[in-house]
py3Dmol code that shows the C-alpha trace and the ligand (Angstrom):
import py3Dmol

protein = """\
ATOM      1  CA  UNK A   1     -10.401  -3.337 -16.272  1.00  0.00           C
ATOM      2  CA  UNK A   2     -12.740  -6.186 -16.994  1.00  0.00           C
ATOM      3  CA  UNK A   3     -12.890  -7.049 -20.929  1.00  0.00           C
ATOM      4  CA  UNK A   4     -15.476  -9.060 -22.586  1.00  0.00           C
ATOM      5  CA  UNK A   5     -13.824 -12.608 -22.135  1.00  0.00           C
ATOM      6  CA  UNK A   6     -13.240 -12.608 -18.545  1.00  0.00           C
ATOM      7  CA  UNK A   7     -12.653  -8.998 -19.265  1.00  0.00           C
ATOM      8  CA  UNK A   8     -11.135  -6.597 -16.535  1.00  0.00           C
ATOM      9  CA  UNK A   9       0.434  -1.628   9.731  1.00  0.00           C
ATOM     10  CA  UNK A  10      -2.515   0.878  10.535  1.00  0.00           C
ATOM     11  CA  UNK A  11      -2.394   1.342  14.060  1.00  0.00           C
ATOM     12  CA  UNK A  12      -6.095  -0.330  15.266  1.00  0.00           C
ATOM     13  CA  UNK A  13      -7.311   2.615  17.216  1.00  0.00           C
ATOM     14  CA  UNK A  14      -7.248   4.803  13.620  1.00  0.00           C
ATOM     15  CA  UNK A  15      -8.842   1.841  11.623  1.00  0.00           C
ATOM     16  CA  UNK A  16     -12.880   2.290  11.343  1.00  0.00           C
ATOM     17  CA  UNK A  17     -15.445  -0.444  11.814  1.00  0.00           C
ATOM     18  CA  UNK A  18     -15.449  -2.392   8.842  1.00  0.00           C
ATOM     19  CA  UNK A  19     -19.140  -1.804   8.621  1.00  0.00           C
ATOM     20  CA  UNK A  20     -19.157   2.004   9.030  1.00  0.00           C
ATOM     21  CA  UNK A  21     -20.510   2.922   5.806  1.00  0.00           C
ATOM     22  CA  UNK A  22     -22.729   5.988   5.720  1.00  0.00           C
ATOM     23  CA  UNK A  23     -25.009   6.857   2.983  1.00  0.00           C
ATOM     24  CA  UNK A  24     -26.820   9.882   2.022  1.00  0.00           C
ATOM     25  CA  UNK A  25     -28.242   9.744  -0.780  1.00  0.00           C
ATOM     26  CA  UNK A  26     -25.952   9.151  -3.707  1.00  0.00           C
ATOM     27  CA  UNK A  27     -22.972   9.630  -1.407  1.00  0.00           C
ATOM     28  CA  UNK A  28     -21.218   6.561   0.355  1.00  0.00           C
ATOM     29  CA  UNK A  29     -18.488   7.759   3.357  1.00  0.00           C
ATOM     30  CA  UNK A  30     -16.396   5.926   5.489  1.00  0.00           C
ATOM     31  CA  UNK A  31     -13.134   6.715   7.583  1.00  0.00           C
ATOM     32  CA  UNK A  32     -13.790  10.415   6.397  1.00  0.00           C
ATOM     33  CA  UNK A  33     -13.744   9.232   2.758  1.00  0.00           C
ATOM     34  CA  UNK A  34     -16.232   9.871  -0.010  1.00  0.00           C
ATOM     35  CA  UNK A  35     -17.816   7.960  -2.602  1.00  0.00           C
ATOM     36  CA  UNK A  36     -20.038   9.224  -5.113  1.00  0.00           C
ATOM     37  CA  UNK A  37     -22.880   7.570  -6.960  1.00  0.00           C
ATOM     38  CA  UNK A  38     -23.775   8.704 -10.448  1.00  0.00           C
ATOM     39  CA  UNK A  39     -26.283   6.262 -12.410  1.00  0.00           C
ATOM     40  CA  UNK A  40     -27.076   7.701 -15.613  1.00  0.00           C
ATOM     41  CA  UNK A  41     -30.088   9.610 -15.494  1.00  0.00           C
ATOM     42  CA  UNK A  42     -32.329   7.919 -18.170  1.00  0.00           C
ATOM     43  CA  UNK A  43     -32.584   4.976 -15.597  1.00  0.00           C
ATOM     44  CA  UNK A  44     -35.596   4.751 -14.127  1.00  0.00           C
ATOM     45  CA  UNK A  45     -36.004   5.634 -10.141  1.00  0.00           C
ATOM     46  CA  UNK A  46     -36.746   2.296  -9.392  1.00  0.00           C
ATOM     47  CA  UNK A  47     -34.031   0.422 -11.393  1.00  0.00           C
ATOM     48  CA  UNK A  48     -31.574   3.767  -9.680  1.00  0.00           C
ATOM     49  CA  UNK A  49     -32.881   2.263  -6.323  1.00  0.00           C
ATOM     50  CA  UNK A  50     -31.542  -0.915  -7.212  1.00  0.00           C
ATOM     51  CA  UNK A  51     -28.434  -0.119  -8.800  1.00  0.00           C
ATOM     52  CA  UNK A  52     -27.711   2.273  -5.879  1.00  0.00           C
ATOM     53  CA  UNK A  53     -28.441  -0.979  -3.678  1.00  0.00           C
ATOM     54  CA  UNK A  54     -26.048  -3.183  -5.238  1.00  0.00           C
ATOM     55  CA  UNK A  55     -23.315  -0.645  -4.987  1.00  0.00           C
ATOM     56  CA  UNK A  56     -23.652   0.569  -1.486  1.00  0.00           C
ATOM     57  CA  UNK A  57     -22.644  -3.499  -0.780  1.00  0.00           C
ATOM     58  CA  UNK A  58     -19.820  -4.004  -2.948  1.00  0.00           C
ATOM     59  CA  UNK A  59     -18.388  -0.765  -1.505  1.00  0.00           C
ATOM     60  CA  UNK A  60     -18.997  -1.981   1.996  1.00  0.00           C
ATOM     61  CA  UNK A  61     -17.708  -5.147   0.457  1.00  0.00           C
ATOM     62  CA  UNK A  62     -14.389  -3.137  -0.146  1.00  0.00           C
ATOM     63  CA  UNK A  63     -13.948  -1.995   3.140  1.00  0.00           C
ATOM     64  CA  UNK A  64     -13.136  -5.205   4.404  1.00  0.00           C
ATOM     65  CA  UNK A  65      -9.513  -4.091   3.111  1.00  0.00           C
ATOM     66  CA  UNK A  66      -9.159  -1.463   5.751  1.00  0.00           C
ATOM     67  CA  UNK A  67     -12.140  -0.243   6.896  1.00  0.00           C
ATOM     68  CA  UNK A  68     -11.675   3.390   4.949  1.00  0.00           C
ATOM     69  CA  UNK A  69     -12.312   3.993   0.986  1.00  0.00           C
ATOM     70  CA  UNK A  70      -8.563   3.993  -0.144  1.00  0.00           C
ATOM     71  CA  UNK A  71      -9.177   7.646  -1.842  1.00  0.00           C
ATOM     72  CA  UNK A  72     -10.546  10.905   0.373  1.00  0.00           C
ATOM     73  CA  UNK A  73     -12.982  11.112  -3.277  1.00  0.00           C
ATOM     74  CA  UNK A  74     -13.790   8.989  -6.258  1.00  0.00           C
ATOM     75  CA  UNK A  75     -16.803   8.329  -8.236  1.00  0.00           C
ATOM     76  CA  UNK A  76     -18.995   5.296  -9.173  1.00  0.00           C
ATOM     77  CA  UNK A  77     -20.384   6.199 -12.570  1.00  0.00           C
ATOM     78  CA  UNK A  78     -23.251   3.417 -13.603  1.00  0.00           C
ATOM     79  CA  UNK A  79     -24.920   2.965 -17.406  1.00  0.00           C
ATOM     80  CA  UNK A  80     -26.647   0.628 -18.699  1.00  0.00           C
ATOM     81  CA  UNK A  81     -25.936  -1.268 -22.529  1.00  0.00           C
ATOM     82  CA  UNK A  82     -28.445  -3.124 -24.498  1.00  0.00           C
ATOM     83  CA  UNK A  83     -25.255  -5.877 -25.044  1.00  0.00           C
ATOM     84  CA  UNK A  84     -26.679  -9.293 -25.370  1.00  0.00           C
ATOM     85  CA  UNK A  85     -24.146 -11.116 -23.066  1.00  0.00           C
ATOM     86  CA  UNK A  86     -24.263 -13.851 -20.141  1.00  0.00           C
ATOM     87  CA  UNK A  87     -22.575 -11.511 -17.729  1.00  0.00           C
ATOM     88  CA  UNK A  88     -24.709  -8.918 -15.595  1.00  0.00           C
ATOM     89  CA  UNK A  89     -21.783  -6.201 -15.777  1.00  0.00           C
ATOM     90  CA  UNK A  90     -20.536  -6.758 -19.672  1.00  0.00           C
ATOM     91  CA  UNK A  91     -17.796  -4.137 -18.767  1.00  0.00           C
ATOM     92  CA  UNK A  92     -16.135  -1.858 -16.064  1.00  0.00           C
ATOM     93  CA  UNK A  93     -13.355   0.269 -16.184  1.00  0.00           C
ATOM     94  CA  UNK A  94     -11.361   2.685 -13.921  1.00  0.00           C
ATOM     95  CA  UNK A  95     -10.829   6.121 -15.359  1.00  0.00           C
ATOM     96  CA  UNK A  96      -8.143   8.604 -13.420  1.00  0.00           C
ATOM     97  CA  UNK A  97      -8.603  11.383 -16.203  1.00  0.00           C
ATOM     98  CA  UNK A  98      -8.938  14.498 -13.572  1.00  0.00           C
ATOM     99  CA  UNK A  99     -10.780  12.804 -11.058  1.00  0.00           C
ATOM    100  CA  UNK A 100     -10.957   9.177 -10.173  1.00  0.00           C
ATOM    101  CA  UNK A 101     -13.698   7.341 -11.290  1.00  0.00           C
ATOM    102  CA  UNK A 102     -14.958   3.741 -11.399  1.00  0.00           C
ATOM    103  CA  UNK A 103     -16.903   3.484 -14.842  1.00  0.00           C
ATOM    104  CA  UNK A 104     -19.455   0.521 -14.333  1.00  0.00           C
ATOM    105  CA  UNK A 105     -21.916  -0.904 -17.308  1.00  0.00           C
ATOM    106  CA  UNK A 106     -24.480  -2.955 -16.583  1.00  0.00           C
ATOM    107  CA  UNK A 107     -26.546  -5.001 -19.246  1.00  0.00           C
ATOM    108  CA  UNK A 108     -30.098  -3.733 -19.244  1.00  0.00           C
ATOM    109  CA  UNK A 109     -32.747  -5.790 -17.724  1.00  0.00           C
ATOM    110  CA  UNK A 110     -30.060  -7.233 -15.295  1.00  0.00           C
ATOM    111  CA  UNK A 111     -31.357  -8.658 -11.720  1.00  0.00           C
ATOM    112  CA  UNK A 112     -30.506  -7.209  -7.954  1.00  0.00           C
ATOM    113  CA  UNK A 113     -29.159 -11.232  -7.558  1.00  0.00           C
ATOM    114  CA  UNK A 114     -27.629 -11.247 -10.853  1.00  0.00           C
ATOM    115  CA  UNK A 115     -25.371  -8.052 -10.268  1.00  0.00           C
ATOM    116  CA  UNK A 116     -24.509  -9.443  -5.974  1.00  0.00           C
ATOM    117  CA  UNK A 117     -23.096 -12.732  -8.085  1.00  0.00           C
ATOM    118  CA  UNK A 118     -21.144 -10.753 -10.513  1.00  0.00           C
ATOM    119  CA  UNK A 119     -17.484  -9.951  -9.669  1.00  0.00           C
ATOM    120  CA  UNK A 120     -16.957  -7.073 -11.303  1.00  0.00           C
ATOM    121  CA  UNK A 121     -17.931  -3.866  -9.198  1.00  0.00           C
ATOM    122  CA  UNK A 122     -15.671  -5.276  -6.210  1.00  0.00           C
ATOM    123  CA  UNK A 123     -13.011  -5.946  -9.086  1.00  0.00           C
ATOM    124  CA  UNK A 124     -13.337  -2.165  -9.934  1.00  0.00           C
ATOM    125  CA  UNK A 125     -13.382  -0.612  -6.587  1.00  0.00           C
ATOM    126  CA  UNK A 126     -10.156  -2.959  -5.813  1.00  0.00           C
ATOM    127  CA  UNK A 127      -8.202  -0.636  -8.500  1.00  0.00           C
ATOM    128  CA  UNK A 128      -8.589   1.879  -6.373  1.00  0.00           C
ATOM    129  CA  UNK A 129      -6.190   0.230  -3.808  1.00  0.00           C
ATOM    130  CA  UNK A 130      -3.116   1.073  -6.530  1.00  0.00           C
ATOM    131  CA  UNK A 131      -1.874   3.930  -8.196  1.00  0.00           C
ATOM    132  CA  UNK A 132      -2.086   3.969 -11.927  1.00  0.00           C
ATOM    133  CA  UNK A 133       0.837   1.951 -13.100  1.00  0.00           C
ATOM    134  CA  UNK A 134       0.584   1.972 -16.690  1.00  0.00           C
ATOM    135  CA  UNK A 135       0.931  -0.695 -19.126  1.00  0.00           C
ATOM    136  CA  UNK A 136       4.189  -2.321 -17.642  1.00  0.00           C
ATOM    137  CA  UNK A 137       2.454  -2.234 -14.286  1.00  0.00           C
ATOM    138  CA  UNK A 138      -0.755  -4.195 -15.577  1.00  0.00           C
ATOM    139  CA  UNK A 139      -0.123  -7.391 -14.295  1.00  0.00           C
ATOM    140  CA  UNK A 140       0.023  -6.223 -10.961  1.00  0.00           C
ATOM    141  CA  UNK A 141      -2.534  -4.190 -11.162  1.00  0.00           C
ATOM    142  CA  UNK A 142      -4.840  -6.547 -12.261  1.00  0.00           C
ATOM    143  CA  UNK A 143      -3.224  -8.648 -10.105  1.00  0.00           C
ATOM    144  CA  UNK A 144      -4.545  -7.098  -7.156  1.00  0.00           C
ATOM    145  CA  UNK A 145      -7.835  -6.192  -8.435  1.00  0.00           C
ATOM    146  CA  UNK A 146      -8.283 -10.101  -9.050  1.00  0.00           C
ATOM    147  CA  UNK A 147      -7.141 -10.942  -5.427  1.00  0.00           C
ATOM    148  CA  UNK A 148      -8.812  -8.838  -3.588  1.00  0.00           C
ATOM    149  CA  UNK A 149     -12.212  -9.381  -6.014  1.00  0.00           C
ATOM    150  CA  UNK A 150     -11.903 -12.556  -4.125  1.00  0.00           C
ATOM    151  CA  UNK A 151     -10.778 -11.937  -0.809  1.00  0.00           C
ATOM    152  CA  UNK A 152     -13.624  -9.287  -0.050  1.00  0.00           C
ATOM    153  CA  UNK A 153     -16.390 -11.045  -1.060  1.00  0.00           C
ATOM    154  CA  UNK A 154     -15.369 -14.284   1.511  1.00  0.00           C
ATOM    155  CA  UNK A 155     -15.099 -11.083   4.105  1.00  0.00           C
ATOM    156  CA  UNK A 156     -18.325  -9.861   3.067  1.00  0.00           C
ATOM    157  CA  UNK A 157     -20.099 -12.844   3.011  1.00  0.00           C
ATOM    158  CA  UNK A 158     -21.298 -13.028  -0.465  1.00  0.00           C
ATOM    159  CA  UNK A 159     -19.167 -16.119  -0.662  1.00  0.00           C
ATOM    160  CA  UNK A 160     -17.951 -19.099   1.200  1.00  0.00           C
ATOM    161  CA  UNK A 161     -14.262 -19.468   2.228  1.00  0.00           C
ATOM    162  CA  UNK A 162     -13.874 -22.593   0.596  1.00  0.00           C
ATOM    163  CA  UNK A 163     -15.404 -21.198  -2.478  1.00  0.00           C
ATOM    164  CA  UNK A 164     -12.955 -18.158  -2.768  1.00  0.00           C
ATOM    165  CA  UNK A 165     -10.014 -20.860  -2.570  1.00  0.00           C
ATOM    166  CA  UNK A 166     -11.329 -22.529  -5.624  1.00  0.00           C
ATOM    167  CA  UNK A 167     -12.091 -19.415  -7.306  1.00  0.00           C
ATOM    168  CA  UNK A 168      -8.614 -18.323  -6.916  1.00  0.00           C
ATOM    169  CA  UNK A 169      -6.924 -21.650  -7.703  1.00  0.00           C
ATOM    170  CA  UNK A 170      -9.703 -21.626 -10.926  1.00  0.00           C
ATOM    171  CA  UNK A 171      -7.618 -18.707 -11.890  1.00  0.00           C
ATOM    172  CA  UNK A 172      -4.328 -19.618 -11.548  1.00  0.00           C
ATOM    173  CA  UNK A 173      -4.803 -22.853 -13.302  1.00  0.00           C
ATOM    174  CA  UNK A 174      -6.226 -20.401 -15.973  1.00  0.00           C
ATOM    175  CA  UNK A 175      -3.006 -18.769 -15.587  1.00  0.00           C
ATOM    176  CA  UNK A 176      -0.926 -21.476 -15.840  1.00  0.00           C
ATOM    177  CA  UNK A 177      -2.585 -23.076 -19.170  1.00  0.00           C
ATOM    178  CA  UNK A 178      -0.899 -19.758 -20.874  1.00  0.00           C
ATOM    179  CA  UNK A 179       2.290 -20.986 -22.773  1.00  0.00           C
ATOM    180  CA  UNK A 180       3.752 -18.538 -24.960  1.00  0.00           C
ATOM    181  CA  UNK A 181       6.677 -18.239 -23.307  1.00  0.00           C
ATOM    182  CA  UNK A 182       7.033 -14.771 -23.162  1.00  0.00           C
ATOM    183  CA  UNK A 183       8.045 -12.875 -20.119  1.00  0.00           C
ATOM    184  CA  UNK A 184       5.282 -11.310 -17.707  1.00  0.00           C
ATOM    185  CA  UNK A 185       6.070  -7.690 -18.463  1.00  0.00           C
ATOM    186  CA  UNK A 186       5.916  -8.463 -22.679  1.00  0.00           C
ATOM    187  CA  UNK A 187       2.611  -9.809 -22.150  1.00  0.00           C
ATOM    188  CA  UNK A 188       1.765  -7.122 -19.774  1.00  0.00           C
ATOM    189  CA  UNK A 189       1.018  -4.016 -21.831  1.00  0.00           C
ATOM    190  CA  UNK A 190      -1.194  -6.318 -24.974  1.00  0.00           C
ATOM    191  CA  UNK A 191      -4.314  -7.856 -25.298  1.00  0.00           C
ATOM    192  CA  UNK A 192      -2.496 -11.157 -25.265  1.00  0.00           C
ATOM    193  CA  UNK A 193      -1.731 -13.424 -22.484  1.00  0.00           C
ATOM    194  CA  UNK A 194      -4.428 -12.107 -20.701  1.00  0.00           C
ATOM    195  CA  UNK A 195      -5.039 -15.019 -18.134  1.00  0.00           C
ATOM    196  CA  UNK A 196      -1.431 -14.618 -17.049  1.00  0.00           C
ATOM    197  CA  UNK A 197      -1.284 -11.559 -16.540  1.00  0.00           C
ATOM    198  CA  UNK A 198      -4.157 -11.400 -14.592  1.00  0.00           C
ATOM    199  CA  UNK A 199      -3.407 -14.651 -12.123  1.00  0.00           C
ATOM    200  CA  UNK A 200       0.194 -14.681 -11.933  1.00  0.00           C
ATOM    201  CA  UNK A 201      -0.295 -11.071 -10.546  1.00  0.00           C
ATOM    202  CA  UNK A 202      -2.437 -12.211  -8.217  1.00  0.00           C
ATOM    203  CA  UNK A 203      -0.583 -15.123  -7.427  1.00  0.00           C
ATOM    204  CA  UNK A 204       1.939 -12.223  -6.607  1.00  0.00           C
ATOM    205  CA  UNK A 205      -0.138 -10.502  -3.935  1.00  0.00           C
ATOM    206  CA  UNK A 206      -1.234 -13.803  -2.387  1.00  0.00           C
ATOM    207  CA  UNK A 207       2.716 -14.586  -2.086  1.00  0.00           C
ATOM    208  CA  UNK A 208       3.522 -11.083  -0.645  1.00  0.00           C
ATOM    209  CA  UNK A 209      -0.116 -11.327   1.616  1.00  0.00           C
ATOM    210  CA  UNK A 210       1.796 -14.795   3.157  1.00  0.00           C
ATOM    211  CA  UNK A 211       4.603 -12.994   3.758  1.00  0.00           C
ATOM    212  CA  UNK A 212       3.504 -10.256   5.466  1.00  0.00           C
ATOM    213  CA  UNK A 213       1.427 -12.346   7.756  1.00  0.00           C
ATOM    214  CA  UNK A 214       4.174 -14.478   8.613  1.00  0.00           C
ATOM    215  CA  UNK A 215       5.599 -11.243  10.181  1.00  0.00           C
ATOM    216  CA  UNK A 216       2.688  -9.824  11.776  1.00  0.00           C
ATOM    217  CA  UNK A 217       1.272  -8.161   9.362  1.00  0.00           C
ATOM    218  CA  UNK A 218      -0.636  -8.149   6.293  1.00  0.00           C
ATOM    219  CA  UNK A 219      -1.081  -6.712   2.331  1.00  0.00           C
ATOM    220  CA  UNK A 220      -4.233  -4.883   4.220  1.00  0.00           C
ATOM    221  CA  UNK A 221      -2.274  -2.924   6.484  1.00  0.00           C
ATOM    222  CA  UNK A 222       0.923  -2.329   4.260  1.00  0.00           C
ATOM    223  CA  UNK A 223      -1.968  -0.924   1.701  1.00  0.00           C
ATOM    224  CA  UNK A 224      -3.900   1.269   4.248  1.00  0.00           C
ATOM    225  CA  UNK A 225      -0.857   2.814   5.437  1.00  0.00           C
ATOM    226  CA  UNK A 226       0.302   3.561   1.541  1.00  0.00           C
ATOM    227  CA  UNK A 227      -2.824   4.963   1.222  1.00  0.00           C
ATOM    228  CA  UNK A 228      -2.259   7.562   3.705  1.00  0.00           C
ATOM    229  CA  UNK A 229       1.412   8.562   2.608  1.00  0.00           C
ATOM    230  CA  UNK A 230       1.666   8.454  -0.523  1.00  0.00           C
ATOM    231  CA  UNK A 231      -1.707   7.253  -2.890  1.00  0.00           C
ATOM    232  CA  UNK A 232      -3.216   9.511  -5.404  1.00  0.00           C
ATOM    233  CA  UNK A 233      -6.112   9.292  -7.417  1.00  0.00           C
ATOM    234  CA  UNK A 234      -4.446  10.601 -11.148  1.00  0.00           C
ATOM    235  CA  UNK A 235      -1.330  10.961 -11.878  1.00  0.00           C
ATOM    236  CA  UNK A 236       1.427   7.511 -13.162  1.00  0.00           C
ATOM    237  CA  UNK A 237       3.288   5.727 -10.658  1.00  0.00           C
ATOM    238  CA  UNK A 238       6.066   3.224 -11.958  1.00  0.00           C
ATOM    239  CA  UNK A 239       5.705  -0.505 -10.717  1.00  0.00           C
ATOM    240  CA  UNK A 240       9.107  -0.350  -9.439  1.00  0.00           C
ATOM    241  CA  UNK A 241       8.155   2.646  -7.299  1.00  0.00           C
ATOM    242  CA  UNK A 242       5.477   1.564  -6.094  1.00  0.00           C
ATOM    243  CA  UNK A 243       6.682  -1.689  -4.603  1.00  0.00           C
ATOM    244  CA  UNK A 244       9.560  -0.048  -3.586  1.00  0.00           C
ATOM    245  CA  UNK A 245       7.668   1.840  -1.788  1.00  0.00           C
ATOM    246  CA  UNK A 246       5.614  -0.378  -0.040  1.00  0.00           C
ATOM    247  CA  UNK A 247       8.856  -2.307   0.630  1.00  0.00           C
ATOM    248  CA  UNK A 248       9.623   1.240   2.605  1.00  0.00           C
ATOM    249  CA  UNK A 249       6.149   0.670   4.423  1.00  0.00           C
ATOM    250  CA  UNK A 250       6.612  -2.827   5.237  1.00  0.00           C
ATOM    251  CA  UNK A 251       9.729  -2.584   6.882  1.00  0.00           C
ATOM    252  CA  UNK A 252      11.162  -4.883   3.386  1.00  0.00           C
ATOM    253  CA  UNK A 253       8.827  -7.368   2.506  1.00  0.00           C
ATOM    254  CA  UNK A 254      10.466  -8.748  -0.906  1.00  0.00           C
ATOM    255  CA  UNK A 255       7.903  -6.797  -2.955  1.00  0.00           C
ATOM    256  CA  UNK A 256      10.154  -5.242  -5.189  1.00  0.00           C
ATOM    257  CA  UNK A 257      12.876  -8.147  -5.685  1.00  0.00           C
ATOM    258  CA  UNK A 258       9.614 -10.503  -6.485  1.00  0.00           C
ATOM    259  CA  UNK A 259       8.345  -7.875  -8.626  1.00  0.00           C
ATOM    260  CA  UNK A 260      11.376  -8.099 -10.383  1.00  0.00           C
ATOM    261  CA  UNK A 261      11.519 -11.698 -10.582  1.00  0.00           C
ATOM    262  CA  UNK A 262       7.777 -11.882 -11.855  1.00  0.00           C
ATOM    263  CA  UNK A 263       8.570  -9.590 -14.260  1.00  0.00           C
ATOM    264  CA  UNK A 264      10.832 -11.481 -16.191  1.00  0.00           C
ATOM    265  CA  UNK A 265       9.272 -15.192 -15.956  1.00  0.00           C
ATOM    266  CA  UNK A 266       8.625 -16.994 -19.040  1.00  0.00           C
ATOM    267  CA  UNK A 267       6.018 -19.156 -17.374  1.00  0.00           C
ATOM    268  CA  UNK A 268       3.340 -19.056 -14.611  1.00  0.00           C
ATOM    269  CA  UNK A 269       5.150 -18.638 -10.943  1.00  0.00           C
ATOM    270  CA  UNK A 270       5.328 -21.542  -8.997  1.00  0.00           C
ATOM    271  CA  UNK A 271       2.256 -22.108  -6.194  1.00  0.00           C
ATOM    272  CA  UNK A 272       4.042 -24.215  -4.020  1.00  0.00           C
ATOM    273  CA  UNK A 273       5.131 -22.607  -1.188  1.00  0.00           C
ATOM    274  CA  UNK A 274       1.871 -20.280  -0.653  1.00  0.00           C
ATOM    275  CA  UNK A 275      -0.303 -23.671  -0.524  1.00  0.00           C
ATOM    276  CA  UNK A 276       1.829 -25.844   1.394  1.00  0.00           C
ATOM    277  CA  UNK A 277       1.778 -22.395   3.469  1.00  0.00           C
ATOM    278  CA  UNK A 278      -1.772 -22.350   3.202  1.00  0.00           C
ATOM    279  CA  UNK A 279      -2.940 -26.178   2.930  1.00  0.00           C
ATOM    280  CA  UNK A 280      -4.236 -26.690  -0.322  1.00  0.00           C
ATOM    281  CA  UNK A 281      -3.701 -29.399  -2.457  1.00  0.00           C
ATOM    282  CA  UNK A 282      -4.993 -30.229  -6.166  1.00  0.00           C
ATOM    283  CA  UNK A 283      -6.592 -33.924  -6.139  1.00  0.00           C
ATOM    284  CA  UNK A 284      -6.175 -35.459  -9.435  1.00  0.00           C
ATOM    285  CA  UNK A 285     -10.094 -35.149 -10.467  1.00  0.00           C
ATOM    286  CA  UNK A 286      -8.970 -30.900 -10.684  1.00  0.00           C
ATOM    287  CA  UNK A 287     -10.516 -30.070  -7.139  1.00  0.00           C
ATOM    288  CA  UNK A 288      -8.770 -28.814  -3.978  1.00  0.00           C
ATOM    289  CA  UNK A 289      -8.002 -30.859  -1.026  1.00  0.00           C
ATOM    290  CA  UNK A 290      -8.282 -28.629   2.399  1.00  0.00           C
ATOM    291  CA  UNK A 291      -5.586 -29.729   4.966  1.00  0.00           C
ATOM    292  CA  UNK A 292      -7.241 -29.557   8.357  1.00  0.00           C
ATOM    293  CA  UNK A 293      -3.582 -28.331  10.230  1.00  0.00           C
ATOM    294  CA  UNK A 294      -4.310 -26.026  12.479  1.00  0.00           C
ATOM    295  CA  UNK A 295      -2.082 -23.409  11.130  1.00  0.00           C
ATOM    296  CA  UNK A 296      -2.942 -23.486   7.623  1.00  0.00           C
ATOM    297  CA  UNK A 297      -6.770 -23.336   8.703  1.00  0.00           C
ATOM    298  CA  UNK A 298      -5.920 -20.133  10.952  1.00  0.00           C
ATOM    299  CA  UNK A 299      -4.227 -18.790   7.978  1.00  0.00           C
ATOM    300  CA  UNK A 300      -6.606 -19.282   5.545  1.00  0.00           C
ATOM    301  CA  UNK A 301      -9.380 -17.746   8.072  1.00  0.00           C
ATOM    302  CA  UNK A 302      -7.503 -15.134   8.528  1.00  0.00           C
ATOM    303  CA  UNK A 303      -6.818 -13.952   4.817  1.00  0.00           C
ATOM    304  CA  UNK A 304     -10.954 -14.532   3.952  1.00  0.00           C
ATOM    305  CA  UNK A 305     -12.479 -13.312   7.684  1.00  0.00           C
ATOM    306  CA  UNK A 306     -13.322  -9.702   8.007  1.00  0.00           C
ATOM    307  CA  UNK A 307     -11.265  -8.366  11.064  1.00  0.00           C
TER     308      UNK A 307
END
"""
ligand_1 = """\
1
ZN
Zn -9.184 -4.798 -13.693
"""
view = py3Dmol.view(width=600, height=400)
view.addModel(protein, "pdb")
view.setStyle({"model": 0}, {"cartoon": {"style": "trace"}})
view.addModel(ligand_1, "xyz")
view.setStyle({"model": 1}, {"stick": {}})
view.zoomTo()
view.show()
């Protein structure tokens, strides 16, 4: 969910083109997958031409997961608010009453270029990588969301490599400057502590992403594959199950004896392992410092290139 203040190992030969979107009209498939488009129908047909522009890219955007939309249906609802606000998309929401649907609201008035540099339509179609995980799961749902926000738009092009890694460091120093004190899943289900819960769950999936690549895989294909066992639209998962069960996937990856670790930190986890992993460095003027080893620059590629 995006609030007001920053608000809210698939075998190859089964994996689609990246780029195999179809669209008919105001339905987007891919891998055998539907998406539906529903813009509110007191939009005009030009501004619905637009709108149904924009979201055609950020869900071919989000197929630079795993080629496939994660759910065989879901729907992209789109309205538009008179909110005065700097942000193109003031809010968007995913709603898995009955059917699954990403709820999208865009300020009126807002530009094609204005919408492609907002984050949160990718950030919304991301949700639909997880299960719904309820309040104790927030973190890492949001978690994810806020990864892979980042990580498809370097595969999509919309932005740089270089620029994602600063994005995502941004964040976790947001992260880090929260300092109540209280454990991750306290600050979890409430409005408060919202930075942390947001970046140290991503700083989760990054950790887990490493992981999984240092054995040949990667958070892509551990998600595809959940996706075809064992993801549905409605309906609660707990957490624990859930990275149990992509433990189960992975072959044991650490995701659930992280998550439980996570869980119960007082402060923001620590980075230093998935940079020196990844060759990134803070310079004292706040920046980041890009090592130029080989095998930190293949890794990084790899995480941000689409496959
Ligand atoms: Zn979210």
């Amino acid at each position: 969910m995006r609030a007001l203040v920053p608000a809210c190992l698939l075998a190859a030969s089964v994996q689609a083109s990246p780029n195999a979107l179809e669209i008919d009209g105001d339905m987007l498939t891919a891998g055998g997958r539907t998406l539906r488009i529903s813009i509110a129908p007191e939009i005009d047909a030009t501004r619905t031409r637009m709108l149904r522009e924009w979201i055609a890219e950020a869900a071919r955007a989000s197929l630079g997961a795993y080629g496939r939309f994660p759910l065989e249906e879901a729907t992209v609802r789109i309205s538009e608010v008179d909110r005065r606000s700097d942000s193109p998309v003031p809010w968007g929401q995913t709603s898995r009453r009955g059917s699954v649907a990403v709820l999208l609201y865009v300020r009126k008035g807002a530009s094609l270029e204005e919408l492609r540099a907002d984050w949160t339509a990718v950030h919304e179609l991301s949700h639909l990588f997880h299960p719904y995980l309820g309040d104790d799961g927030r973190w890492l749902a949001e978690g994810l969301a806020s990864y892979y926000q980042n990580v498809l738009r370097a595969r999509s092009g919309s932005l740089g490599e270089e620029e994602v890694w600063r994005r995502l460091d941004a964040g976790f120093g947001r992260g880090q400057r929260e300092g109540s004190g209280l454990r991750l899943d306290e600050l979890s289900p409430g409005r408060r502590g919202t930075m942390r819960v947001y970046w140290a769950g991503a700083a989760y999936w990054l950790e887990r992403d490493l992981a999984l690549r240092r054995a040949g895989s990667s958070l892509d294909d551990v998600l595809s594959r959940y996706s075809d066992c064992c993801l549905r639209g409605s309906g609660a998962v707990a957490p624990e199950d859930f990275v149990t069960q992509l433990d189960r996937i992975a072959g044991g990856a650490g995701f659930r004896d992280r998550y439980r670790e996570y869980a119960a930190s007082r402060e923001f986890p620590s980075l230093d392992s998935s940079y020196a992993a990844l060759g990134l460095a803070r310079s004292a003027d706040g920046g980041l410092r890009f090592s130029d080893r080989a095998s930190a620059v293949a890794l990084r590629r790899a995480i941000m290139q689409r496959r």
